[in-house]
C-alpha positions as CSV (number, residue, x, y, z in Angstrom):
1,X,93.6,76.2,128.8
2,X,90.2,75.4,127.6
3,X,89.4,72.3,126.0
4,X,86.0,70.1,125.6
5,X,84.6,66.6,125.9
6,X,82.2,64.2,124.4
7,X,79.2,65.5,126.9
8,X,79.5,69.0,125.8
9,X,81.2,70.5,128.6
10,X,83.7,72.8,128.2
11,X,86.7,72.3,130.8
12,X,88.6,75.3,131.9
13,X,92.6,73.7,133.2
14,X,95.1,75.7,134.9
15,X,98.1,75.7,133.1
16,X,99.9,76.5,136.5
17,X,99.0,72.7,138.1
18,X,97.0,70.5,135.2
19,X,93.7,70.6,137.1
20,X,90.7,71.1,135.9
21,X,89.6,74.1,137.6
22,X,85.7,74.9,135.8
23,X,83.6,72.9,133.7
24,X,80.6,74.8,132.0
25,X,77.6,72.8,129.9
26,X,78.5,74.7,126.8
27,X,76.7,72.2,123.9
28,X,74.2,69.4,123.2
29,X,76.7,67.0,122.1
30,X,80.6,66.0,122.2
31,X,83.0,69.5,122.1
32,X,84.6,68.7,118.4
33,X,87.1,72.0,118.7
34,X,87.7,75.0,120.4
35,X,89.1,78.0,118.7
36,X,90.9,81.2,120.4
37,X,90.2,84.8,118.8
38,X,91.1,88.1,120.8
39,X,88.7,88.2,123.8
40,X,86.5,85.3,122.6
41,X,86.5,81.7,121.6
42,X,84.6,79.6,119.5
43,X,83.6,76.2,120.2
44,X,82.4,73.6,117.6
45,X,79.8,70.5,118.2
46,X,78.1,67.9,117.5
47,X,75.2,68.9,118.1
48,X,75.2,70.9,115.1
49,X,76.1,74.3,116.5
50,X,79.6,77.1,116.8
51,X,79.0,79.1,120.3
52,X,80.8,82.2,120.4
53,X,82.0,82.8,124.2
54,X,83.2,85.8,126.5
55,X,87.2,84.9,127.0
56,X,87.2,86.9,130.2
57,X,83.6,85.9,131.8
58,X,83.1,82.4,130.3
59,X,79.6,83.5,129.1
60,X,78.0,82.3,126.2
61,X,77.6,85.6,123.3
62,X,76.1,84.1,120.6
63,X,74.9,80.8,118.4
64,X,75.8,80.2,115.2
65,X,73.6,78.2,113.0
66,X,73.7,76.6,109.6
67,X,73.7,73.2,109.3
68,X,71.6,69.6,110.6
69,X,74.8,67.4,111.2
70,X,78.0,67.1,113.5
71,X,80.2,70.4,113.1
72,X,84.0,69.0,112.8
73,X,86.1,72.4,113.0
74,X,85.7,76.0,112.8
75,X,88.1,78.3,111.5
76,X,88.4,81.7,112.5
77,X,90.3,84.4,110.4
78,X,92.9,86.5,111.4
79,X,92.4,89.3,109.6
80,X,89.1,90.1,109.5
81,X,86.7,88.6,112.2
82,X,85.2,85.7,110.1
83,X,83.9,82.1,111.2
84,X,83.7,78.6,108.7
85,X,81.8,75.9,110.0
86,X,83.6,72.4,108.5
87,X,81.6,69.3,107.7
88,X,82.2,65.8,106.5
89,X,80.6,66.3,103.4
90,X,83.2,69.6,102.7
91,X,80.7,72.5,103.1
92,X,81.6,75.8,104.7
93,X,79.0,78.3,105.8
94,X,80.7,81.7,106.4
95,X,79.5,84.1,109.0
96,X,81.3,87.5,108.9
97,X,80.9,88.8,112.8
């Protein structure tokens, strides 16, 4: 299970015995969400930012970019490989990877 915290780190659990097993300096700011997609995962900030990462090696692939405050969620479609960034103030930049 992969889940993050308020210093950025994202924090790899085994599901086998609940403990924490890696922790990797993923963002800038607080982890806000953390989003599953085939191989990869996507993992929203604070610190204005969506990182796309490597399921299988952990490694960061790419950043996404659009937008000077917090990001809250990020959504990523089933169908099609596409990525929302969600804001308080309702915008959505799209990014279709």
């Amino acid at each position: 299970m992969i889940g993050g915290d308020t210093a950025g780190r994202l924090c790899f659990w085994s599901l086998g015995s609940g403990k924490l097993e890696a922790a990797v300096r993923g963002h800038e700011d607080a982890v806000t969400r953390v989003r599953f997609q085939g191989g990869r995962f996507f993992s929203a900030s604070c610190d204005s930012t969506i990182k796309e990462w490597d399921l299988r090696t952990m490694t960061c692939l790419r950043v996404l970019r659009g937008h000077r405050g917090p990001v809250r969620d990020v959504q990523v479609g089933d169908f099609f490989l596409s990525v929302y960034m969600l804001f308080d103030h309702k915008s959505t930049p799209y990014w279709g990877l």
